[in-house]
DOZA-412044 format. One record per residue (C-alpha): residue number from 1; chain; x, y, z. Coordinates in Angstrom, 2 decimals, padded with zeros to 5 digits. Layout:
BEGIN
+-----+--------+---------+---------+---------+
: num : chaine :       x :       y :       z :
+-----+--------+---------+---------+---------+
: NUM :      A :       X :       Y :       Z :
...
+-----+--------+---------+---------+---------+
//
This chain:
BEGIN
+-----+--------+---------+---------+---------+
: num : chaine :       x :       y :       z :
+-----+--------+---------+---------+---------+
:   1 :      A :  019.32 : -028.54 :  007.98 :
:   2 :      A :  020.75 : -031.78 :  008.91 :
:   3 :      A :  017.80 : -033.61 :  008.26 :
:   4 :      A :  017.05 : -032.06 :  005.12 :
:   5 :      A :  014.11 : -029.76 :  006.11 :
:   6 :      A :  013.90 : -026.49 :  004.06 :
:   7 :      A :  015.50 : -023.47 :  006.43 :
:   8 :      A :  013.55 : -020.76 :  004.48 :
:   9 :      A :  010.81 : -020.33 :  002.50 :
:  10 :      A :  009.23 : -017.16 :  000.30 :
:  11 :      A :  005.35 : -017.19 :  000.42 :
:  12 :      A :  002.95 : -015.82 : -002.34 :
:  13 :      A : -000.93 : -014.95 : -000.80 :
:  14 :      A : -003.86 : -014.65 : -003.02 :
:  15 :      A : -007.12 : -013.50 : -002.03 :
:  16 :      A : -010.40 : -012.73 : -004.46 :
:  17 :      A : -011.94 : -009.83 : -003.44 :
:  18 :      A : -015.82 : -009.62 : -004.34 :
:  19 :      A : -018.89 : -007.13 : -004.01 :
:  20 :      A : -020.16 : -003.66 : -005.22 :
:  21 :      A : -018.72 : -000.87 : -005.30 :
:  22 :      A : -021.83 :  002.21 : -004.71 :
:  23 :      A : -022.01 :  005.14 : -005.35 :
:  24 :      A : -024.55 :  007.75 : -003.83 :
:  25 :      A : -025.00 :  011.29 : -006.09 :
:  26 :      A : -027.76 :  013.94 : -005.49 :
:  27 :      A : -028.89 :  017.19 : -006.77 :
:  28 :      A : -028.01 :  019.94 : -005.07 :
:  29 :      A : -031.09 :  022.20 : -005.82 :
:  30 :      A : -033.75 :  023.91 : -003.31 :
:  31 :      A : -036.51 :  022.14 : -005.12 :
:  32 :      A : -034.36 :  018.92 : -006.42 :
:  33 :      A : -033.51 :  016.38 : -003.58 :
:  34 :      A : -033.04 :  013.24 : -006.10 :
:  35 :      A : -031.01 :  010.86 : -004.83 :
:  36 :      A : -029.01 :  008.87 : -007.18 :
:  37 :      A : -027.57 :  005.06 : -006.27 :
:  38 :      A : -025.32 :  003.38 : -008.71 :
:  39 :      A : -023.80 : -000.15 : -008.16 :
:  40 :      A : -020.76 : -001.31 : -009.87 :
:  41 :      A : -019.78 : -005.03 : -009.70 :
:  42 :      A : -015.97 : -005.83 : -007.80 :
:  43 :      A : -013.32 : -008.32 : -008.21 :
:  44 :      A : -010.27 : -007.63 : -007.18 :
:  45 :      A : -007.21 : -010.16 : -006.85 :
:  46 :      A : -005.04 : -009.24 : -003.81 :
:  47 :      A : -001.09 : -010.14 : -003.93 :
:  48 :      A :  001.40 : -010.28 : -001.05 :
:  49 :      A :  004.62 : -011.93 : -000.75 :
:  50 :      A :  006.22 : -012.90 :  002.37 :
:  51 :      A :  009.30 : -014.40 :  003.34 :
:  52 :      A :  009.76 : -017.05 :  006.37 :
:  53 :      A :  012.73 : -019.07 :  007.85 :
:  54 :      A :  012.49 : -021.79 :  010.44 :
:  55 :      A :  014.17 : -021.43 :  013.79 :
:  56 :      A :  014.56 : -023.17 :  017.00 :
:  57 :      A :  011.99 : -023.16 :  019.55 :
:  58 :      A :  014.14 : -021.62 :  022.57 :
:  59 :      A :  014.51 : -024.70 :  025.83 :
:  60 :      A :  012.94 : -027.04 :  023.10 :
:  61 :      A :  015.60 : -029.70 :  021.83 :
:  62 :      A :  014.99 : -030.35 :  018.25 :
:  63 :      A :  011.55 : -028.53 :  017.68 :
:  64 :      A :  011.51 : -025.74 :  015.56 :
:  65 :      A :  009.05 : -023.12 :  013.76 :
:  66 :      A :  008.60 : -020.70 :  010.84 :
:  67 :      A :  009.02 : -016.84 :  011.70 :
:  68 :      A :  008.16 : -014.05 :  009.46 :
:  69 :      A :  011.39 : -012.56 :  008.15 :
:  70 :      A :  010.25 : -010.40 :  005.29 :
:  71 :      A :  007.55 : -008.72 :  003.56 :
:  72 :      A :  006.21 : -007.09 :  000.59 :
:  73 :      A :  003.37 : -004.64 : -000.15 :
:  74 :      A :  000.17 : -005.67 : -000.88 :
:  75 :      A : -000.96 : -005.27 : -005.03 :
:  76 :      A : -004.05 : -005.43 : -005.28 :
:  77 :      A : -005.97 : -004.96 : -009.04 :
:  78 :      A : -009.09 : -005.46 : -010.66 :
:  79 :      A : -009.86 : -008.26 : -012.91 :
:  80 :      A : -009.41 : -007.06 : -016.35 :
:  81 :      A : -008.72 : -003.60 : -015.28 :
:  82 :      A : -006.28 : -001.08 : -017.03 :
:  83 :      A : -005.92 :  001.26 : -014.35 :
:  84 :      A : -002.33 :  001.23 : -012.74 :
:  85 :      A :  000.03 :  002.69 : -010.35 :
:  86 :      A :  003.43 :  003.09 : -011.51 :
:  87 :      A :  005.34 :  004.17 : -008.77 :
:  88 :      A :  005.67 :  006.01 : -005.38 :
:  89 :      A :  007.96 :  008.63 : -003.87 :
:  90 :      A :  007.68 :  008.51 : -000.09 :
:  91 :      A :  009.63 :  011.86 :  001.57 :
:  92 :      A :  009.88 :  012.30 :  004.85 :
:  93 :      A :  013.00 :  013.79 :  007.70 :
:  94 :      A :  015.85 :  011.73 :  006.48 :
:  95 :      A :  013.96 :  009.82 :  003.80 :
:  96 :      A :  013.38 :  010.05 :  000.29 :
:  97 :      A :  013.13 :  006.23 : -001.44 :
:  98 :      A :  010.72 :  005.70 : -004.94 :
:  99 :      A :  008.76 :  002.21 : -004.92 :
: 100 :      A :  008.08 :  000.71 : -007.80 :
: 101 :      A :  007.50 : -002.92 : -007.52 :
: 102 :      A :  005.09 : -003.12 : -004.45 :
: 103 :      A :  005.61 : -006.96 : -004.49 :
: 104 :      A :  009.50 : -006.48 : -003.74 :
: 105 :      A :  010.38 : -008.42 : -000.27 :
: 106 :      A :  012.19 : -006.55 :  002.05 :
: 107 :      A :  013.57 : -007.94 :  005.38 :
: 108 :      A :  011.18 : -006.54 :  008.89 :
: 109 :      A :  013.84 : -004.74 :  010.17 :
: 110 :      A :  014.49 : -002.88 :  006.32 :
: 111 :      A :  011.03 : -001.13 :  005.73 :
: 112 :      A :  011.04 :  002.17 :  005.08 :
: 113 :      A :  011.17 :  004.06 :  008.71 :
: 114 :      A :  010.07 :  007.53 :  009.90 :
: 115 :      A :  009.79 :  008.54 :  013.44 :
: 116 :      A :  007.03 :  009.52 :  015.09 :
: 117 :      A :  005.06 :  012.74 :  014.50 :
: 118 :      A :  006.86 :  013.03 :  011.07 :
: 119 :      A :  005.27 :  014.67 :  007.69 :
: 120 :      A :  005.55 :  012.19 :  005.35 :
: 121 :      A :  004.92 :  013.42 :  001.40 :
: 122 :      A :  003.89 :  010.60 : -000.97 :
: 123 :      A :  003.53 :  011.52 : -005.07 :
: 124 :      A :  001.78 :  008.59 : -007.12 :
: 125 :      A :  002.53 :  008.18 : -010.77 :
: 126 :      A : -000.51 :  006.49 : -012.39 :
: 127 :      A : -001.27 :  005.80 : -016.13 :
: 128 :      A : -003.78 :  008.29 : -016.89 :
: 129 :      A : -004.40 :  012.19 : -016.14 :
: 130 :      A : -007.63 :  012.00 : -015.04 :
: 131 :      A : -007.06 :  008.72 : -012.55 :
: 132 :      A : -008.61 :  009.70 : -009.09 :
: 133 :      A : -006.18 :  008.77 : -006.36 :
: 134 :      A : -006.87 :  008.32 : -002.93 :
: 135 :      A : -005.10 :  007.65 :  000.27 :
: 136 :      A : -005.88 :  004.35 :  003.39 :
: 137 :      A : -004.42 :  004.81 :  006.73 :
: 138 :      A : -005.45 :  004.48 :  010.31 :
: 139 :      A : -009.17 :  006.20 :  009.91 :
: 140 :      A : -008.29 :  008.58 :  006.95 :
: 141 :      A : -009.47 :  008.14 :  003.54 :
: 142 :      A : -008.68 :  011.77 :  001.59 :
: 143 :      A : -008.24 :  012.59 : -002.04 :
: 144 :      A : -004.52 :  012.93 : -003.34 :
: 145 :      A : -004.15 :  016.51 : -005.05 :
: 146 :      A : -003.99 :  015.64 : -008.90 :
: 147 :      A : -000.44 :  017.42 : -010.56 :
: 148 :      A : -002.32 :  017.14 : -013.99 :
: 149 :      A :  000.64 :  015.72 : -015.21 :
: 150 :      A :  000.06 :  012.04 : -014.34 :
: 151 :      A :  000.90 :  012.46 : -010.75 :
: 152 :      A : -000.84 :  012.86 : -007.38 :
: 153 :      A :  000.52 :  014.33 : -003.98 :
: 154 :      A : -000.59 :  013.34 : -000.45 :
: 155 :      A :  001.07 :  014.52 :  002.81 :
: 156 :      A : -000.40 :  013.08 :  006.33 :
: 157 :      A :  001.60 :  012.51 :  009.73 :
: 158 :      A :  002.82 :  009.39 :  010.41 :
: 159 :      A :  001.49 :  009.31 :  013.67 :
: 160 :      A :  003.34 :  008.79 :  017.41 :
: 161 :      A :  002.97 :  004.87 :  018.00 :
: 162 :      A :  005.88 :  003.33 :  016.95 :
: 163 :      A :  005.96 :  000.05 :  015.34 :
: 164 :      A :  004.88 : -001.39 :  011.79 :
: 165 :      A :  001.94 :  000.42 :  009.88 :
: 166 :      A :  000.27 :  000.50 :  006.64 :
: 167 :      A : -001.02 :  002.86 :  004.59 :
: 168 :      A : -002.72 :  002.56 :  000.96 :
: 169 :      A : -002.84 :  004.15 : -002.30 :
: 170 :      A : -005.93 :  003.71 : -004.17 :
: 171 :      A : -006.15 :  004.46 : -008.17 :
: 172 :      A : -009.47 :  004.70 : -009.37 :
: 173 :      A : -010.30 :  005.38 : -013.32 :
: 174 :      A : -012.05 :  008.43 : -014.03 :
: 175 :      A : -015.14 :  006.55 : -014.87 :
: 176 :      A : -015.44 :  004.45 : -011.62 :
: 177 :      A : -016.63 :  007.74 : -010.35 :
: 178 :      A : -017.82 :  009.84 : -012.59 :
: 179 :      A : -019.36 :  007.38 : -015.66 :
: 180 :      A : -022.44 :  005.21 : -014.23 :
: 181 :      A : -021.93 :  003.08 : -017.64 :
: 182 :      A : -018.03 :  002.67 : -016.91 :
: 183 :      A : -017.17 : -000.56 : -014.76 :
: 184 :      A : -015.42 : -000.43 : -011.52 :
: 185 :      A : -011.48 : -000.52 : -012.36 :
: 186 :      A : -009.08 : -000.02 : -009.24 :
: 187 :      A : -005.25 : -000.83 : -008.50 :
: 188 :      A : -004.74 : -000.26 : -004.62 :
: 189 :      A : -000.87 : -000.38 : -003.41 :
: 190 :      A : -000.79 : -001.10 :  000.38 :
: 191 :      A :  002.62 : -000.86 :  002.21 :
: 192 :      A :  005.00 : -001.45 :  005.06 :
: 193 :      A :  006.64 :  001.55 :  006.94 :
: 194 :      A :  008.09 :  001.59 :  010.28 :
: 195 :      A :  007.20 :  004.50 :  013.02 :
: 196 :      A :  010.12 :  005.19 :  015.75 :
: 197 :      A :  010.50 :  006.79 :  018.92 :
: 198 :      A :  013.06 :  008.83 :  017.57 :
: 199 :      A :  014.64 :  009.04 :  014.08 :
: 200 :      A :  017.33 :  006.07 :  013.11 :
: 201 :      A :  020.82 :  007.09 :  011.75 :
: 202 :      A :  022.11 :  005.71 :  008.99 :
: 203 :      A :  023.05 :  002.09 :  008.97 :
: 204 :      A :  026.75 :  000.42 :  008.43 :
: 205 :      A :  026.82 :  000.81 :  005.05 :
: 206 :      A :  025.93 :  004.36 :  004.45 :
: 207 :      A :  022.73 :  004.66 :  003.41 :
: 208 :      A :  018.94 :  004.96 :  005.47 :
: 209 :      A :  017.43 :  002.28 :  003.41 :
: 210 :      A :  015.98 :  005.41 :  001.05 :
: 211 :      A :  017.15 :  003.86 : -002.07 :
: 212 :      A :  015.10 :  002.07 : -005.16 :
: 213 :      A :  012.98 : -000.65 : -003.95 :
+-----+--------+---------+---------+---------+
//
């Protein structure tokens, strides 16, 4: 601005995620009841970009603030893990838009939208076969139904209050779950979508933002 203050800024978060990861097994036997616990060491490192400008504070002369103007997804991978997610195909009424760069900043108003009550169809590509994917949002945690041909499918509804959600896709290595010897090895992809009353035409230029991100 005039006094040489920065007008915009783009923001990189870390976090360090830390703990166990358990897992509870048992024999399913009339005369067998073992239980079996195994605990697998976490770390994690969590990655969002965001995007902020600085604006005037309305009825206050020469004070300002930062607003959030943009956002990416949230990448979030194992310390020395291999396991990855390679993209996502989101479908929906009006929508059909592959991610693959969840750390891509997109503007608020330019996240992927659906309106309310919507099936919305989402097919992870992952590095391996036999990766167990699994899908976050509001209280749901279900299994993604494995193609056998390196991708998963998951359909759910996007629910009927609008505004901005999340919802997560979680890649875990075949022997997270089913190797007590293998470690823990996880890449979660956590993104931005917009619910609407009703479903938005396309914009000015065309399109309905269901492009390449």
């Amino acid at each position: 601005d005039s006094a040489g203050r920065p007008l915009a800024a783009t923001v990189t978060i870390h976090r360090a995620l830390t703990g166990t990861f358990n897992l509870v097994g048992r024999v399913f036997s009339d005369t067998d009841t073992t239980v079996a616990r195994v605990r697998k060491p976490l770390a994690d490192d969590w990655t969002r970009r965001i995007a902020l400008v600085r604006r005037p504070i309305p009825n206050d002369t020469g004070l300002t603030r930062w607003r959030l103007a943009g956002t990416s997804g949230v990448d979030v991978r194992t310390k020395g893990g291999a396991t990855r997610i390679l993209s996502l195909h989101v479908e929906a009424p009006g929508l059909d838009t592959t991610i693959t760069d969840p750390l891509e900043l997109h503007r608020l108003h330019r996240v992927f939208r659906v309106a309310a009550g919507d099936t919305v169809t989402v097919t992870a590509t992952t590095q391996a076969n036999d990766d167990v994917v699994l899908f976050h949002g509001h209280d749901l945690r279900r299994r993604f139904v494995n193609n056998g041909d390196g991708t998963h499918t998951f359909k759910f509804r996007s629910g009927m209050f609008h505004g901005l959600r999340h919802f997560g896709v979680d890649a875990l290595s075949h022997g997270t779950l089913f190797d007590d010897t293998a470690p823990y090895d996880s890449n979660i992809w956590a993104m931005i979508f917009s619910i609407d009353r009703v479903r938005m035409p396309c914009d000015d230029d065309g399109d309905d933002d269901g492009g390449r991100h």
